[in-house]
C-alpha positions as CSV (number, residue, x, y, z in Angstrom):
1,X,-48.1,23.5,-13.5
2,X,-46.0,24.2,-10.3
3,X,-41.8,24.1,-10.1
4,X,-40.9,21.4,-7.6
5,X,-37.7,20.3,-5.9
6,X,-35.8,17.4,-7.6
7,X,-36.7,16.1,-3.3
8,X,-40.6,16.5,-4.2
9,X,-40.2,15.3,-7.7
10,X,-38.9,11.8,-6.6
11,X,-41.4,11.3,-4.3
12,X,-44.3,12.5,-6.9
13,X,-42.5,9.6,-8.8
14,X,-42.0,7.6,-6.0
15,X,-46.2,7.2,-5.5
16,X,-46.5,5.9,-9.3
17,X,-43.6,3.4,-9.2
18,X,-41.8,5.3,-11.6
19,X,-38.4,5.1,-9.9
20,X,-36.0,2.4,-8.7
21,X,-34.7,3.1,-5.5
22,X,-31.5,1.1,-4.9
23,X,-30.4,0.8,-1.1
24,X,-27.5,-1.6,-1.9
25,X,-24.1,0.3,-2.1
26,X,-23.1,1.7,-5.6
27,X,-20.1,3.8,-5.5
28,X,-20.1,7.0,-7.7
29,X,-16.5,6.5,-8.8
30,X,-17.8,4.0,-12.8
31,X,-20.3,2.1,-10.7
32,X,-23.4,4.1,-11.0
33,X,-22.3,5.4,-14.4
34,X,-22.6,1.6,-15.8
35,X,-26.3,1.0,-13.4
36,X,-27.1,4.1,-15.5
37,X,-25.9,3.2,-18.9
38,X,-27.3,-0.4,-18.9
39,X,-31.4,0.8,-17.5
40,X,-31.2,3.7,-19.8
41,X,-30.3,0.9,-22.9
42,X,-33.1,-1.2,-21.7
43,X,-37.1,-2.0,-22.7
44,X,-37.8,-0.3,-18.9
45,X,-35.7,2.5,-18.5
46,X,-36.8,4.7,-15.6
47,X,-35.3,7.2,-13.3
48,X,-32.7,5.2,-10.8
49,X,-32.3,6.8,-7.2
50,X,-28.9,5.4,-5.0
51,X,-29.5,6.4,-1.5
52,X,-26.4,4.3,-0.6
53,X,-23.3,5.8,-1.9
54,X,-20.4,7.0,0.5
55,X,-22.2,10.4,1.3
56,X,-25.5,12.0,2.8
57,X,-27.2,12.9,-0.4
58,X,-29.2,10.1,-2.9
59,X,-28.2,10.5,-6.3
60,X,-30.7,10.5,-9.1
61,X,-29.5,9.5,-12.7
62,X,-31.7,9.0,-15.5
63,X,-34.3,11.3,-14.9
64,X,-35.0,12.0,-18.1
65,X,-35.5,8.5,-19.1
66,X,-38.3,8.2,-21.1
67,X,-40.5,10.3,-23.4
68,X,-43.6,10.1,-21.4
69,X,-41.3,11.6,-18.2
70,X,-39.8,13.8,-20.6
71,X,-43.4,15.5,-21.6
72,X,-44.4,14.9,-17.9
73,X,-41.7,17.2,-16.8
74,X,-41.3,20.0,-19.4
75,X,-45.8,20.1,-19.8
76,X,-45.3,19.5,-23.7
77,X,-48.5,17.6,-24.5
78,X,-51.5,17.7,-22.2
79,X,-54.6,20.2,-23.6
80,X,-52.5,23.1,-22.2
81,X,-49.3,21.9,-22.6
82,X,-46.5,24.1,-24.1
83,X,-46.8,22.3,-27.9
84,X,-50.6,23.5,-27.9
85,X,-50.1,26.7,-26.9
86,X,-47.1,27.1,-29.4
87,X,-49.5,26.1,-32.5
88,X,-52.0,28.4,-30.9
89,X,-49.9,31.8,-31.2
90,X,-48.4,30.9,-34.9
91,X,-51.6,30.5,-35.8
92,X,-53.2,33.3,-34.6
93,X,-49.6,35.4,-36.4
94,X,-51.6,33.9,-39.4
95,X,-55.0,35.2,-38.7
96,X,-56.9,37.8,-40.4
97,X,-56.7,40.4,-38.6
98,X,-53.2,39.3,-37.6
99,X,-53.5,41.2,-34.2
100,X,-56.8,40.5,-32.7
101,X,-57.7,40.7,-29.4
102,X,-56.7,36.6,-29.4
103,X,-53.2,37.0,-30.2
104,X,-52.8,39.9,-27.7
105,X,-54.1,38.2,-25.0
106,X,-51.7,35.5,-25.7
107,X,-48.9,38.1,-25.7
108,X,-50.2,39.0,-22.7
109,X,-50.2,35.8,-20.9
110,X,-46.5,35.2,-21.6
111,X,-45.8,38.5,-20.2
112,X,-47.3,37.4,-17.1
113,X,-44.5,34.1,-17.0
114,X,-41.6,36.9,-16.2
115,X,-39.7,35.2,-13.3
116,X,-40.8,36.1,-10.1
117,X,-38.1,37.4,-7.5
118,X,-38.9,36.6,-4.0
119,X,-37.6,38.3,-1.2
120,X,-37.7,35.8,1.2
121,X,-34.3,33.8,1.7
122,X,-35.2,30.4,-0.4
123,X,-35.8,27.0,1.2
124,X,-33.2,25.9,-1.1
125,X,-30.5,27.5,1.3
126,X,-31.7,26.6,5.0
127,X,-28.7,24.6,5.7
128,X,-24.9,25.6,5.1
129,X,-21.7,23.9,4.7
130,X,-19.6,25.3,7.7
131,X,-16.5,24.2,5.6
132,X,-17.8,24.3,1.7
133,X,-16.1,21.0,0.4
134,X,-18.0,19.5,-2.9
135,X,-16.1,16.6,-2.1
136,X,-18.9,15.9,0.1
137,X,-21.2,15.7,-3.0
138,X,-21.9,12.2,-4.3
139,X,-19.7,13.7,-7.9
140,X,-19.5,10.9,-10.2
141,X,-17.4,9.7,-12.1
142,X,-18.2,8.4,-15.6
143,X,-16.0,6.6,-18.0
144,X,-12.5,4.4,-17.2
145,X,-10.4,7.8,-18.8
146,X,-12.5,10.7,-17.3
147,X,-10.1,12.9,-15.6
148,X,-11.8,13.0,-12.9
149,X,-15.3,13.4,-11.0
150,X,-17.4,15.8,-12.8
151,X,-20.9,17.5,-12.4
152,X,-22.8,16.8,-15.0
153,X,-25.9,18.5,-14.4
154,X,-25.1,21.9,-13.0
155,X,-27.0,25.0,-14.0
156,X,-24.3,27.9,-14.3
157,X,-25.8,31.7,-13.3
158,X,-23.6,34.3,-14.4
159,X,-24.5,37.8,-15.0
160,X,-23.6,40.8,-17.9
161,X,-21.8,43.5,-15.6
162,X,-22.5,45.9,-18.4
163,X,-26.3,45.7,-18.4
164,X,-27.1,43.1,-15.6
165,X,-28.7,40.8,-17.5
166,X,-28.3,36.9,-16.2
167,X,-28.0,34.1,-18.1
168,X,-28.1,30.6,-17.4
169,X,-26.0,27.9,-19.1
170,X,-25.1,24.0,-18.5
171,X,-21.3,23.3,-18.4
172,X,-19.4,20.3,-16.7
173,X,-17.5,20.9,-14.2
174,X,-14.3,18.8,-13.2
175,X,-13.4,18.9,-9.9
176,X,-10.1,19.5,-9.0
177,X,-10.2,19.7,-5.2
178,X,-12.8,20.4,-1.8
179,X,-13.1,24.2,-3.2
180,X,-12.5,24.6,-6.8
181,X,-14.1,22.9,-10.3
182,X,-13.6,23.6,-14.0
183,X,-15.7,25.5,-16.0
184,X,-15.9,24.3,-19.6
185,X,-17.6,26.8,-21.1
186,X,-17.4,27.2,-24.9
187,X,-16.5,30.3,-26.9
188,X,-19.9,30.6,-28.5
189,X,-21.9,30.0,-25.4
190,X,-23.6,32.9,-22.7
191,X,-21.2,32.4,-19.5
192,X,-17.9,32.4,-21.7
193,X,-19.3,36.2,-23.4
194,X,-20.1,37.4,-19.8
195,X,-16.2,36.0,-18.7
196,X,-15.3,37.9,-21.3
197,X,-16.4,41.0,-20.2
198,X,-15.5,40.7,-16.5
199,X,-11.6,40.1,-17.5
200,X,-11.8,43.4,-19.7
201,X,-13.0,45.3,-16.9
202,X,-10.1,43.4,-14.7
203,X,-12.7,42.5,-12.0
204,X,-13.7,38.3,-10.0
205,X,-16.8,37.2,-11.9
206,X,-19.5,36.2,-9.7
207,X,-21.1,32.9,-10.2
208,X,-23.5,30.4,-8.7
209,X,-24.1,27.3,-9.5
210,X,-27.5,25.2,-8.5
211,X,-28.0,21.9,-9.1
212,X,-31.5,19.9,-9.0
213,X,-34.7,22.0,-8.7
214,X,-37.0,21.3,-11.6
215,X,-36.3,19.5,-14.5
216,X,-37.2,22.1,-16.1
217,X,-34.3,23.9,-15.9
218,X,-32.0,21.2,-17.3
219,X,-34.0,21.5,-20.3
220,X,-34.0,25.1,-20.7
221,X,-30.2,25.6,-19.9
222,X,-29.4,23.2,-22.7
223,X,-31.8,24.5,-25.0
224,X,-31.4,26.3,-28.2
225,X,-32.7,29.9,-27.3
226,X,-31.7,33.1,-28.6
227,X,-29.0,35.3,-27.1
228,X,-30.8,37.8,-24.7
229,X,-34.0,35.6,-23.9
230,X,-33.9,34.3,-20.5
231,X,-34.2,30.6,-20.2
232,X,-36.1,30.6,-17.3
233,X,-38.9,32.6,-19.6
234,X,-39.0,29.2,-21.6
235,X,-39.0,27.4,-18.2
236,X,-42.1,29.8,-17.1
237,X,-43.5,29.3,-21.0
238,X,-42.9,25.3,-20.9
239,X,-45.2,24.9,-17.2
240,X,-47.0,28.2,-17.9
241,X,-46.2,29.5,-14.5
242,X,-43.8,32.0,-13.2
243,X,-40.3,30.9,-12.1
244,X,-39.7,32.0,-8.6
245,X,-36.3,33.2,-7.6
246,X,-34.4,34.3,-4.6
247,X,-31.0,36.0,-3.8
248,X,-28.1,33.9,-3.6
249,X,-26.4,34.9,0.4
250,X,-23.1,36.0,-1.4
251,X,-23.7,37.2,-5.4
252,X,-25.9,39.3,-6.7
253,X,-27.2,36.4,-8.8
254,X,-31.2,35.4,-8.4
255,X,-31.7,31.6,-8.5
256,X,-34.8,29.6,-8.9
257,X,-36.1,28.8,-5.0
258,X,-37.0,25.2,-5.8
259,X,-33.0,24.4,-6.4
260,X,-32.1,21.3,-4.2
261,X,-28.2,22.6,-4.4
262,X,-26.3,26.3,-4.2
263,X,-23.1,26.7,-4.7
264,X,-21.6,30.2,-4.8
265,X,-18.2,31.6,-5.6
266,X,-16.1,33.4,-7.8
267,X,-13.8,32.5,-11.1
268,X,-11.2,35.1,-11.0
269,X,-10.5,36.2,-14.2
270,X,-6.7,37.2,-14.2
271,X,-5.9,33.8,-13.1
272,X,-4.4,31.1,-15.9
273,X,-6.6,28.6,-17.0
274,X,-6.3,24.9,-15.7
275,X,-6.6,21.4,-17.8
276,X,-9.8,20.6,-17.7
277,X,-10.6,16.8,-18.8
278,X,-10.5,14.2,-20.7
279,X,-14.2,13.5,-20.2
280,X,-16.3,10.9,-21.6
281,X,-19.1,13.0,-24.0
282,X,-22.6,12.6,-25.4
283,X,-20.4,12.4,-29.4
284,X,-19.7,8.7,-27.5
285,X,-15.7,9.7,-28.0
286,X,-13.7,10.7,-25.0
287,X,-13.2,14.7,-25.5
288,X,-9.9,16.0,-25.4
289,X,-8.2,18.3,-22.7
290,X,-8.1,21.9,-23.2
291,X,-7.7,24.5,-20.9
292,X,-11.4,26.5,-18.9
293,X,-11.5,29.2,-16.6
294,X,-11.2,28.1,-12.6
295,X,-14.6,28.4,-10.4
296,X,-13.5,28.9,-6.6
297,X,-16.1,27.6,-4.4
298,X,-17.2,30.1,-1.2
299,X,-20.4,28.7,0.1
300,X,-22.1,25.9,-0.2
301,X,-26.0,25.3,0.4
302,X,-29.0,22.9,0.7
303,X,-32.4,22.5,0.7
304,X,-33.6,19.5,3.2
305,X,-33.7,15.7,1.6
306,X,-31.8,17.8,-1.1
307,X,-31.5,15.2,-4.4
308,X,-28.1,15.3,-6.3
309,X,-28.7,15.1,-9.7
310,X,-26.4,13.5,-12.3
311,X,-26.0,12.4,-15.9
312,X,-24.1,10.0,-18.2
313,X,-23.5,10.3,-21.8
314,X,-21.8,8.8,-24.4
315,X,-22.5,6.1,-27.1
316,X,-26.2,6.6,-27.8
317,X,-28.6,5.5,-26.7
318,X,-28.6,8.0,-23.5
319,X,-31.1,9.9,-21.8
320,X,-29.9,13.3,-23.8
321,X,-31.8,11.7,-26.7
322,X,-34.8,13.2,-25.3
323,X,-33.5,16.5,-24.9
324,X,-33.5,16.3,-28.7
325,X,-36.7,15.2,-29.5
326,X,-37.9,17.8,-26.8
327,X,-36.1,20.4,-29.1
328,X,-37.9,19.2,-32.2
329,X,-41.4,19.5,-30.9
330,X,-41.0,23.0,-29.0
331,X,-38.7,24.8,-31.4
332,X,-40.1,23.1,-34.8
333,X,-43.2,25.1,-35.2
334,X,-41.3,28.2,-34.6
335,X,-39.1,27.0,-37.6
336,X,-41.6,26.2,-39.8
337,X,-43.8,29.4,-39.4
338,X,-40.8,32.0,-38.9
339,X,-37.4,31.1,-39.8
340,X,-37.5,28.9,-42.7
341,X,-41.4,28.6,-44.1
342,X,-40.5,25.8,-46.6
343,X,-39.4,23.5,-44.0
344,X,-42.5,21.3,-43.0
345,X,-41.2,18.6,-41.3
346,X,-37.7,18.0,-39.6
347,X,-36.2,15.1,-37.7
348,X,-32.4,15.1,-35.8
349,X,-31.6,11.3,-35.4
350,X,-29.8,10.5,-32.0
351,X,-27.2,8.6,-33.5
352,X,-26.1,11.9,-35.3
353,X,-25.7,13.7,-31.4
354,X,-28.0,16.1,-32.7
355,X,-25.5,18.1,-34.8
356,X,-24.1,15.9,-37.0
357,X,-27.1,14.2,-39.5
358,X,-30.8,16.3,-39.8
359,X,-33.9,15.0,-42.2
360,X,-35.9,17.8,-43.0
361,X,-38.8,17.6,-45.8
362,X,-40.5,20.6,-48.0
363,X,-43.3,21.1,-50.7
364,X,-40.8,22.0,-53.6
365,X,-42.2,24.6,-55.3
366,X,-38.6,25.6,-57.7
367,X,-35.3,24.8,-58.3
368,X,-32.8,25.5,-55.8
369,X,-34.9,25.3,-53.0
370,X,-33.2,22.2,-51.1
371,X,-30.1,25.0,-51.6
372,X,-32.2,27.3,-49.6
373,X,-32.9,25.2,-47.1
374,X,-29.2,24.1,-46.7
375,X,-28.2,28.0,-46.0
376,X,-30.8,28.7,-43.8
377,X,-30.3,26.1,-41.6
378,X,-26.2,27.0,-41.7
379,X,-27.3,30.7,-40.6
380,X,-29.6,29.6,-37.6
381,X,-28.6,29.5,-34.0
382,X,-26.8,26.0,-33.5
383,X,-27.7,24.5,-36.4
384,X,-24.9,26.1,-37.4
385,X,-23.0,22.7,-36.5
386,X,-24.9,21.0,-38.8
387,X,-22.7,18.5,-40.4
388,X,-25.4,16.8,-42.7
389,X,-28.1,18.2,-43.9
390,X,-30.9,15.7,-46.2
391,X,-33.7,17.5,-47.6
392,X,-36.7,15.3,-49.1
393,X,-40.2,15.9,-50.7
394,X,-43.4,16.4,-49.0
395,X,-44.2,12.1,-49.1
396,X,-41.1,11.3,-47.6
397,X,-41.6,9.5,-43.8
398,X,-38.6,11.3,-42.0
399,X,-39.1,8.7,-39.4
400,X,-39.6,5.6,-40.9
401,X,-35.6,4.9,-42.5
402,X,-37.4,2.2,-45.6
403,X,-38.8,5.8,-46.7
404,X,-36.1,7.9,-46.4
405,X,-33.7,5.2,-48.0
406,X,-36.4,5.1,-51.3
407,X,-35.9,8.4,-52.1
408,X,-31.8,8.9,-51.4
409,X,-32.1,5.4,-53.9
410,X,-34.4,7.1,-56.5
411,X,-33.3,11.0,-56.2
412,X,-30.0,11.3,-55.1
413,X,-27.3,11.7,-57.6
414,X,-23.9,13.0,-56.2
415,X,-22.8,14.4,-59.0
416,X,-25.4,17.2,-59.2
417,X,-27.1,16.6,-55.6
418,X,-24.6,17.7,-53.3
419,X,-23.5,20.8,-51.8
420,X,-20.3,21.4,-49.7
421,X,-19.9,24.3,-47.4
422,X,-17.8,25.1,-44.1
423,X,-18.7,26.7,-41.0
424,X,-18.4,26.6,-36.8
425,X,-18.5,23.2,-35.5
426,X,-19.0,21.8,-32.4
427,X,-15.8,22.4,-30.3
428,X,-16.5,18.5,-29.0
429,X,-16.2,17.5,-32.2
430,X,-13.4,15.4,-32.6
431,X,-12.7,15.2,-36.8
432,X,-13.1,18.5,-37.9
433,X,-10.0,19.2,-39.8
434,X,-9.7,22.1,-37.4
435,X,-10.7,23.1,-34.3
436,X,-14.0,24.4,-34.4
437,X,-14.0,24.5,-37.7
438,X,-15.2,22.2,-40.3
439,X,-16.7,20.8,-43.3
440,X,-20.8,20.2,-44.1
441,X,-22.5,18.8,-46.8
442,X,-26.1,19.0,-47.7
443,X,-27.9,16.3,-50.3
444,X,-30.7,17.0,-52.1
445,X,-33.0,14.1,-52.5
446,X,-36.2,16.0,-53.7
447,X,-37.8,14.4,-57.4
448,X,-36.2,16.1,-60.1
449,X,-37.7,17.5,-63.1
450,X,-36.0,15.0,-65.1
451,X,-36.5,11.7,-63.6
452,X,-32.7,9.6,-62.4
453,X,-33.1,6.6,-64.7
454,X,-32.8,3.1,-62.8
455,X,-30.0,2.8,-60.8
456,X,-27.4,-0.4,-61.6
457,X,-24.6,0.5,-58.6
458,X,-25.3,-2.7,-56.9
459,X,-23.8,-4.3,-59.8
460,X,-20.4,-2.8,-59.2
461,X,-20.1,-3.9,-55.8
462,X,-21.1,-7.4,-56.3
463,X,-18.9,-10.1,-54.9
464,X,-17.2,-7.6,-53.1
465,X,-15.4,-9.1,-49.9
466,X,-16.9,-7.1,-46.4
467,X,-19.6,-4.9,-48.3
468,X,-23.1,-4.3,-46.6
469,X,-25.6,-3.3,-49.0
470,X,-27.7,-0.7,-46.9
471,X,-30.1,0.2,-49.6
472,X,-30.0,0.4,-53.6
473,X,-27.5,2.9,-53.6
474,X,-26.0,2.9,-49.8
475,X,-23.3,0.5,-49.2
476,X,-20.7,0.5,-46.8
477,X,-17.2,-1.3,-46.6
478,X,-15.4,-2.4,-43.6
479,X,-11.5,-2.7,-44.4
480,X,-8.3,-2.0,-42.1
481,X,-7.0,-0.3,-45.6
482,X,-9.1,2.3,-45.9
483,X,-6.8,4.5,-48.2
484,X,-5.8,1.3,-50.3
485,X,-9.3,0.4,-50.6
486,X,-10.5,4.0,-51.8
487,X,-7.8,4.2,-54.4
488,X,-9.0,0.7,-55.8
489,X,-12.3,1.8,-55.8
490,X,-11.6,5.1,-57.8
491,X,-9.8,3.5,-60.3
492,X,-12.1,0.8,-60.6
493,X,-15.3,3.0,-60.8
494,X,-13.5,5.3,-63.6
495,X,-12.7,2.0,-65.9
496,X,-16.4,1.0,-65.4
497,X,-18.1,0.2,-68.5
498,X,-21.5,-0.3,-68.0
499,X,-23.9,3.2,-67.1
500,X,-26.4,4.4,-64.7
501,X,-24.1,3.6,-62.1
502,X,-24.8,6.3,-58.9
503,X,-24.6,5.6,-55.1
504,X,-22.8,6.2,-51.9
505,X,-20.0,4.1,-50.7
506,X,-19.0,4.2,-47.3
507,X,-15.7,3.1,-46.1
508,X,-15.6,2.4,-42.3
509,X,-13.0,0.4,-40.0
510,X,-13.1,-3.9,-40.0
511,X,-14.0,-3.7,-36.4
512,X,-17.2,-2.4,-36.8
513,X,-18.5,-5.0,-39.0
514,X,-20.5,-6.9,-35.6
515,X,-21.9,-3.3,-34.8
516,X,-25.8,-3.1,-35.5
517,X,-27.0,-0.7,-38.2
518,X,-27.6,2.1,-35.6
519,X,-24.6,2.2,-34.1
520,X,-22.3,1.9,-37.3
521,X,-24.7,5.0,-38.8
522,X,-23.4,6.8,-35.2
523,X,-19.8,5.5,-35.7
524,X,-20.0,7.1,-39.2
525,X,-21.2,10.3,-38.6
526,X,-19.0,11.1,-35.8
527,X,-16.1,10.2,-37.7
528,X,-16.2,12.4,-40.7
529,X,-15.2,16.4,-41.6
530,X,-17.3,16.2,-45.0
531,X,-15.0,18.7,-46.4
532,X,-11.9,16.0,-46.2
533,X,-13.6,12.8,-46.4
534,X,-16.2,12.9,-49.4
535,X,-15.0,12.6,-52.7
536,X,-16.9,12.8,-55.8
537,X,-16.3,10.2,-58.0
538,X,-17.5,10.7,-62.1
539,X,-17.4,8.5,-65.3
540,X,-19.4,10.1,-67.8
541,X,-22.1,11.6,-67.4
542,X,-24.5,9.2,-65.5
543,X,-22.2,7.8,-63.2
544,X,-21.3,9.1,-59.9
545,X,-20.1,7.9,-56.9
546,X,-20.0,9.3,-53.4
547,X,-17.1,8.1,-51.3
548,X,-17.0,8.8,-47.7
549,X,-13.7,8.0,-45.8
550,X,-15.7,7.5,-42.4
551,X,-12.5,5.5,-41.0
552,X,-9.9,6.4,-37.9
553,X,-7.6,9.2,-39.2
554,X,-3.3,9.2,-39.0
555,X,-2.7,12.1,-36.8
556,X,-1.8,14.6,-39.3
557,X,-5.7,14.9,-40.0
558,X,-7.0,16.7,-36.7
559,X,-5.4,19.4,-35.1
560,X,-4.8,18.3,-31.9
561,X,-3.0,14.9,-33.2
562,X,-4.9,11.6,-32.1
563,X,-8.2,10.3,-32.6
564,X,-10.0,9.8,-29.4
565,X,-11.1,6.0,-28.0
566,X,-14.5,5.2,-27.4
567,X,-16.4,5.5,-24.2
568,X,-16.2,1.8,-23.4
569,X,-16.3,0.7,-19.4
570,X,-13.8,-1.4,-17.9
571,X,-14.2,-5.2,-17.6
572,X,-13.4,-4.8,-13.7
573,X,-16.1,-2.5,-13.2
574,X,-18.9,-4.8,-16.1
575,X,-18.2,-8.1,-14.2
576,X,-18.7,-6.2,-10.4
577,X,-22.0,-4.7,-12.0
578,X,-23.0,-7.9,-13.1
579,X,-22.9,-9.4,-9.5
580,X,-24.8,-6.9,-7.9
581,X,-27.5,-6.1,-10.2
582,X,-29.9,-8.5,-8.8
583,X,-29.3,-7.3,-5.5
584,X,-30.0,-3.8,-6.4
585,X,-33.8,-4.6,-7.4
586,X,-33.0,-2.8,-11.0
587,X,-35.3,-5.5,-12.9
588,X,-34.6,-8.1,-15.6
589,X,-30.8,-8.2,-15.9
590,X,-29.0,-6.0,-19.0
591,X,-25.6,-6.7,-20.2
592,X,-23.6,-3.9,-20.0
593,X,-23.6,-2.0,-23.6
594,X,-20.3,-1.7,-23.4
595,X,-19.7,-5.0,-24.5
596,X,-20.5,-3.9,-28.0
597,X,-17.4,-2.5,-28.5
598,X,-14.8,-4.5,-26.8
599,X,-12.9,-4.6,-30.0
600,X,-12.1,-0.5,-29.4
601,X,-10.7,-1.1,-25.6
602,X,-8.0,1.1,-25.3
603,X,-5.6,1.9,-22.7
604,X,-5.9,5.8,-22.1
605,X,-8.4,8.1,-23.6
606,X,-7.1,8.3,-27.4
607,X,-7.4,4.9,-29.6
């Protein structure tokens, strides 16, 4: 399947109605972000293209917008997608003999997908920016509290200059003027490592930037590879064609030729770092400013009808969601059959942002082996920021939430069920007790050899004022006193009397009582460090009682000192929105999401 331009891809999508082109003027400065936020929400999201916005280049949002695009675009499921060839190669691992001439023809094949450097100069840069100025780029800007215009979607080439080996990564970049961005790369991640090494050796890192090209590539620089392995191999693997590349004119940098954008330049590595941010991020929860490396812009380049491509997260539900489920299907075999065999089904909910709540289901076969599980996943790649891991028999439905809520009812005891551990987290995570650093918890809710006896916790809770019974066992509070509340709770579940008493308790702020179930389960998890906010509770020895402090924290609880607001778009820019949207053509009308949480408006980017 061939690489195409982000230009040839809209017009592929353009000849199935699979795009809404908008010729009305949207302005990228809050007004395309909310178009974008309020189709990607809705029962028709697709791909939205605004050829009217203050510049010479359309802007495509949403391209990811559904999961039939999603496989479209990365080749997952047709009869030689990616998924079938996958399944193919474990199983032949399997085989007896394990290396037949099958499973080296296979290695074979994704030998051949090695990217392909051309050296012709690339269609991607036959025009030039006499004057590079990416104020001239359609950059939008995303929430009220975003420091500024940021691209969302670029693809970041930088390059080892010990062994010359390039790596591609996705970081936002913050605009500060007509020549110079942020970059706001992480410590853990490939470009940071190679910065790294260019300021020990005292030297300007070379870097280019691309933007558009296949969507392909927005996949594999977000994906979960191992370090060393070249994400445009998975690109090649995914389409099951080469990637071809050409020479950026000014770095020694190879880039794919189907890019729609180049931008080349330098970060120089003795210079001090910059503010980078706030920004508005996929947790839903403005992230904090910190300070990132400068990227000085030198040339600037463009393929003809080049397509600027953009993104807007936040509050799930978002395109990014299908990022994850991507994950799931490519890198899940590869889990099962290699890194952790007892694993045979696993599911990342989007209202957990991918790292903050995984399902995960085994054939127990001995005690301890949920404990296993919990480890294993700690140890692996970025599931090290696992916050919450739930591990459940073979019967469980990881998808459907009636069957996972049965067996957390019937298995789950917190007294003897749950494991606490600390590791990484992710640096956008806003309540981990320290920066980068926090608490995880894993439940074990496989049968046990001696069967729970029937659980009476519902008892305790009844006539309680603001309680929402989420299951047998789940229930959550909404209060404005969480720490009042807790110790109430405590001392009321230590005098209990009667036994068999077991459950999780949940105690979240009064304000997001209206939310639906989905979005106080994202609320929750985002809002925790398990290591400070769960509490066993015991009385005797069959009951137990979970409590989770999943509430807005005084500032002494985080390091940097206040609790982020909520991305939440301002009532200026909702009610203009509203007027236009049926004169943008965008379909049925959608109430702008926001509107959820008007309750958390704030006036800056902390609550």
């Amino acid at each position: 399947m061939a690489f195409y331009s982000l230009a040839k891809w809209v017009s592929l999508l353009r000849e199935k109605g699979e795009v809404c082109e908008i010729n009305e003027y949207v302005s990228p400065e809050l007004e395309i972000s909310e178009f974008a936020d309020r189709i990607t929400n809705s029962n028709n999201s697709k791909p939205l293209l605004f050829k009217n916005n203050g510049t010479d280049f359309p802007v495509l949002v949403n391209l990811f917008a559904n999961s039939d695009l999603t496989n479209r675009f990365l080749n997952l499921e047709n009869e030689k997608g990616a998924i079938n060839r996958i399944e193919k190669i474990l199983s032949l691992l399997k085989s007896k003999p394990r290396f037949s001439i099958d499973f080296f023809s296979s290695l074979w094949e994704m030998r051949n997908l090695s990217p392909k450097k051309l050296r012709k100069s690339g269609t991607c840069m036959e025009n030039e920016m006499d004057f590079p100025d990416i104020s001239k780029f359609p950059v939008i800007k995303s929430w009220p509290f975003d420091g500024g215009r940021f691209l969302t979607l670029p693809l970041v080439h930088t390059i080892d200059p010990e062994t010359g080996i390039q790596n591609m990564g996705m970081y936002r970049m913050q605009v500060f003027d007509g020549k110079s961005t942020g970059m706001h790369w992480h410590k853990h991640k490939g470009g940071a490592a190679h910065f790294e090494k260019w300021k020990k050796l005292g030297k300007q890192m070379p870097v280019t930037v691309t933007l558009g090209g296949d969507p392909t590539f927005i996949y594999a620089a977000t994906a979960p590879v191992p370090d060393g392995f070249s994400e445009y191999m998975l690109a090649g693997f995914l389409k099951n064609e080469k990637v071809k590349l050409v020479k950026s004119k000014t770095n020694d940098i190879w880039i794919p030729e189907c890019s729609d954008f180049v931008i080349e330049g330098y970060i120089d590595t003795s210079e001090p770092f910059r503010t980078e941010g706030p920004f508005g991020d996929h947790t839903g929860f403005y992230s904090i400013p910190d300070e990132y490396p400068v990227f000085h812009i030198t040339k600037i380049s463009f393929r003809k009808n080049a397509v600027y491509p953009a993104t807007v997260v936040g509050v799930p539900k978002k395109e990014d969601r299908f990022f994850g489920m991507a994950t799931t299907k490519i890198f899940l075999p590869l889990i099962k059959n290699i890194l952790i065999p007892e694993i045979t089904d696993m599911f990342l909910p989007e209202e957990g942002g991918f790292h903050n709540l995984a399902l995960v289901k085994t054939q127990k076969k001995y005690r301890g082996q949920a404990e296993k599980i919990f480890h294993a996943m700690w140890g692996a790649g970025q599931m090290m920021f696992m916050k919450n891991i739930f591990v459940f028999d073979e019967n469980v439905d990881l998808r459907n939430l009636a069957s996972v809520l049965s067996a957390i009812d019937n298995n789950f005891d917190p007294s003897s069920g749950l494991i606490f551990s600390k590791g990484p987290s992710d640096v956008l995570d806003h309540a981990a007790k320290e920066f980068s650093f926090g608490g995880k918890a894993g439940f074990d809710c496989t049968a046990k050899e001696k069967t729970l006896k029937e659980n009476n916790i519902s008892s305790f809770f009844k006539g309680c004022e603001n309680i929402k019974k989420i299951s047998n066992s789940i229930f959550v509070l909404f209060t404005n006193s969480p720490v009042e509340d807790s110790n109430s709770i405590i001392q009321g579940f230590k005098n209990e009397k009667s036994i068999n008493n077991r459950g999780i308790l949940i105690i979240t702020d009064l304000n997001t009582q209206g939310f639906s179930n989905s979005k106080i389960l994202w609320y929750i998890l985002a809002n925790i460090d398990p290591n400070r906010d769960y509490s066993i509770i015991c009385n005797g020895q069959s009951n137990s009682l979970l409590l989770i402090n999943a509430s807005v924290k005084d500032k002494k609880a985080v390091p940097h000192g206040n609790w982020p607001a909520i991305t939440i778009m301002s009532d200026e820019i909702i009610k203009k929105v509203d007027l236009m949207w049926n004169r943008c053509d965008t379909g049925e009308f959608v109430e702008s999401p926001s509107k959820e949480f008007s309750m958390f408006k704030s006036n800056s980017h902390y609550m």
